[in-house]
C-alpha positions in Angstrom: -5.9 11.0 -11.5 -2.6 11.9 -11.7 -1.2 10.7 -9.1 -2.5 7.1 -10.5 -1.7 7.6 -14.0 1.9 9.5 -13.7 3.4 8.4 -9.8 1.5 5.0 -9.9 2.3 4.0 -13.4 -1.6 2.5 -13.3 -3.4 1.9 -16.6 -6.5 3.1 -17.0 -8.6 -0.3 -16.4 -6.3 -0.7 -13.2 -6.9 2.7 -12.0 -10.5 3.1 -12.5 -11.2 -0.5 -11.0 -9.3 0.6 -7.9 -11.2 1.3 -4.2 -11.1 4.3 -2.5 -9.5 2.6 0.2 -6.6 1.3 -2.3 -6.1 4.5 -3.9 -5.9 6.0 0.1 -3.4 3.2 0.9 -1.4 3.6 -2.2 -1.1 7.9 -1.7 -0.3 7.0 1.8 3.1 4.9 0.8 4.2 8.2 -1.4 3.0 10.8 1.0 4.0 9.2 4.7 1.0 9.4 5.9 -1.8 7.5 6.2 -5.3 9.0 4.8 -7.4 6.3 6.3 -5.1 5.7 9.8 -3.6 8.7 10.8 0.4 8.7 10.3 2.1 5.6 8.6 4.6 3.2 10.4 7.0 3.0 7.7 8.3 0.3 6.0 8.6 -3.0 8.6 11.5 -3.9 10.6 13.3 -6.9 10.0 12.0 -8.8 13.1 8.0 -7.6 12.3 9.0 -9.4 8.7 10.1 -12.8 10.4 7.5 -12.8 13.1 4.6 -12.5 10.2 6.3 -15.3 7.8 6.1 -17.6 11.4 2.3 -16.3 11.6 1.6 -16.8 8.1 3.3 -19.1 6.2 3.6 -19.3 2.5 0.9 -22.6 1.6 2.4 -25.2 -0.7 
């Protein structure tokens, strides 16, 4: 809880309607490490940014 409420800045209603799995994925941004997928990638690279906006472009 207090790594929600004091690192995450979460209120209440936003931390207690939060997944496991989102909670996992969120301690995994601070910690560098993945709980759910072993150890994280790291922020992306600028050419793994451009090649998802051609793959998924914004809809208008």
């Amino acid at each position: 809880m207090g790594f929600g409420f004091a690192l995450l800045r979460l209120s209440p209603k936003d931390f207690w309607t939060m997944t496991p799995r989102e909670l996992a994925a969120a301690f995994g941004a601070f910690s560098g490490r993945s709980a759910l997928f072993g150890p994280a990638g790291g922020p992306l690279r600028a050419g793994e940014l451009a090649a998802l906006i051609e793959r998924f472009p914004d809809q208008t």
